[in-house]
MARGUGU-505172 format. One record per residue (C-alpha): x, y, z; residue in one letter. Coordinates in steps of 0.2 Angstrom, whole numbers, plus 5000, padded with zeros to 4 digits. Each point is the difference from the previous one (the first is absolute). Layout:
REM MARGUGU-505172
XYZa ...
REM end
This chain:
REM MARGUGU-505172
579760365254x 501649924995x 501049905014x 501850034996x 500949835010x 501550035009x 500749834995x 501549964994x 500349854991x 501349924989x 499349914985x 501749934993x 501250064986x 499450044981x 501449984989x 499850124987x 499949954979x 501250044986x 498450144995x 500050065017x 498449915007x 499749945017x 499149875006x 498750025017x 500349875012x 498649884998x 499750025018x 499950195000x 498850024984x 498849855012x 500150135015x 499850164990x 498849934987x 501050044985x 499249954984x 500649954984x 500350184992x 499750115014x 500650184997x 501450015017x 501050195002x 501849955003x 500650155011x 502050035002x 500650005016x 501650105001x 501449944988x 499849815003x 498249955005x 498349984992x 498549985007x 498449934990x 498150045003x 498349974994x 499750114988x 498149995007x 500450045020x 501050154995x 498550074991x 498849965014x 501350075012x 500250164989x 498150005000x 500050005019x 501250145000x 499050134990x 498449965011x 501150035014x 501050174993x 498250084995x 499649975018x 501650095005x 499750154986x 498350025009x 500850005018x 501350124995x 498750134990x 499050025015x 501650035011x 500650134986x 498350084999x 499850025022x 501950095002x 499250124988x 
REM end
């Protein structure tokens, strides 16, 4: 299972390039293990925020989720199939 911290940290300022590239905080690739060509999802955030994430937890947080919803599918046939 993943475990989804609730920290919050602030990892510095990333200026970004003339071809619109940003760089990770060296500290915040150390704490999240970024590697040198790791896919990351940059997510908007309303008008003037983004957010970046492992391309890698999403998929295993995706994968969680559809174990999960075929568990609810289940739970919610059975409940269909006793009002009848």
């Amino acid at each position: 299972m993943i475990n989804f911290k609730e920290e919050k940290t602030f990892y510095g300022t990333a200026p970004l390039g003339e071809k619109g590239q940003v760089v990770v905080p060296a500290e915040a690739r150390r704490v999240m293990g970024l590697k040198k060509g790791e896919k990351l999802l940059v997510f908007g955030m309303g008008h003037e925020m983004l957010v970046f994430a492992k391309a890698s937890n999403i998929e295993k947080m995706l994968s969680h989720i559809a174990i999960r919803l075929k568990s609810i599918q289940k739970i919610q046939k059975s409940i269909k199939i006793s009002k009848k």
